[in-house]
C-alpha positions, -999 to +999 in steps of 0.1 A: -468+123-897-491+108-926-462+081-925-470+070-888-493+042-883-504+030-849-512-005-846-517-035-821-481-049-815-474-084-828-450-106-810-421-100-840-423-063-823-410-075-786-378-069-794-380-035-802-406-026-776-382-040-750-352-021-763-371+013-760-386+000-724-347+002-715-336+033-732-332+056-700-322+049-666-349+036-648-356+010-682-315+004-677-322-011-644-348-032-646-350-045-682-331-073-696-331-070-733-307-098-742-335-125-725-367-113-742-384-152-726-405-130-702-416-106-722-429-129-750-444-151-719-460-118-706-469-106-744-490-139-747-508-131-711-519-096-724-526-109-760-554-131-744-573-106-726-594-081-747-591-057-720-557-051-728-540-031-758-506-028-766-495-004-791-469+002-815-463+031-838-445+025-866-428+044-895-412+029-928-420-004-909-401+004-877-416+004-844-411+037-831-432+040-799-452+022-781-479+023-753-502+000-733-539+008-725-557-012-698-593-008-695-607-013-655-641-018-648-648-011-613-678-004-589-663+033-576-676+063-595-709+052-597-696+017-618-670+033-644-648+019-666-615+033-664-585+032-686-547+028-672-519+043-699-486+024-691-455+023-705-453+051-727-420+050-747-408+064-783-375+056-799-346+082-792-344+093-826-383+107-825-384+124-795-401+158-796-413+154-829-447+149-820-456+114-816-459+111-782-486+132-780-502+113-813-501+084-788-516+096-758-544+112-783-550+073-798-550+059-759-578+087-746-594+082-784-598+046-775-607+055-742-634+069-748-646+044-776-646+017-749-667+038-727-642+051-697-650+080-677-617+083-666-579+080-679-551+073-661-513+070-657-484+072-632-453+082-636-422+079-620-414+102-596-380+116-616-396+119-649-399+155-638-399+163-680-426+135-686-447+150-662-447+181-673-455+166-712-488+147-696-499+186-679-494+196-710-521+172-728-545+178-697-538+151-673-533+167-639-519+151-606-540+142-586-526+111-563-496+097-546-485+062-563-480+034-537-458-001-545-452-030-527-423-050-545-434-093-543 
């Protein structure tokens, strides 16, 4: 992988980060790929905020994955800073060849450059093979997930 680089995303990489955001069937549902107007309005929002990092790995200049990291400061746990993995998503044609685990590797890397005592990430209830990826790098569940759709 001495060809993978793994860099912030730049808004010219929307368009690929969206496509791979709806590449299975929960992304199929509630992605829109051919309107990317909310996702370069939301790209700006998260550009402006240092606390927030979204990621691209690329190879030969393609965007090949992609991840967000949030860092939290909070008052719980004695005033740690926390960090929130979302969005984890590689390109079709490189799952199982590694990167995904190169990418949760840069996100708890970072982690713990910016000080966090904690990582972590939810997961859809289905993504019964994701889950069992994130065990794999350590990450154990530990809660139950709550939404309220607005």
């Amino acid at each position: 992988m001495s060809d993978l680089e793994i860099r912030p995303a730049s808004p010219e990489d929307i368009p690929a980060i969206v496509a791979m955001l709806a590449d299975d069937p929960l992304g199929a549902q509630r992605e829109s790929p051919d309107d990317l107007t909310p996702y370069r309005t939301a790209f700006d929002r998260l550009a402006g905020d240092p606390n927030q990092h979204v990621m691209v790995a690329t190879r030969a200049d393609k965007v090949v994955g992609t991840l967000q990291l949030t860092v939290v400061p909070g008052l719980s746990r004695r005033g740690a800073t926390r960090s929130i993995i979302e969005g984890v998503r590689i390109h079709a044609d490189e799952r199982g060849s590694g990167l995904g685990t190169r990418l949760i590797e840069w996100a708890v890397d970072e982690s713990r450059r910016q000080r966090c005592q904690l990582v972590q990430l939810t997961s859809d209830a289905t993504r019964a093979d994701a889950h069992r990826f994130y065990e794999r790098l350590g990450f154990e569940p530990s809660h139950v997930g709550f939404k309220l759709p607005l």
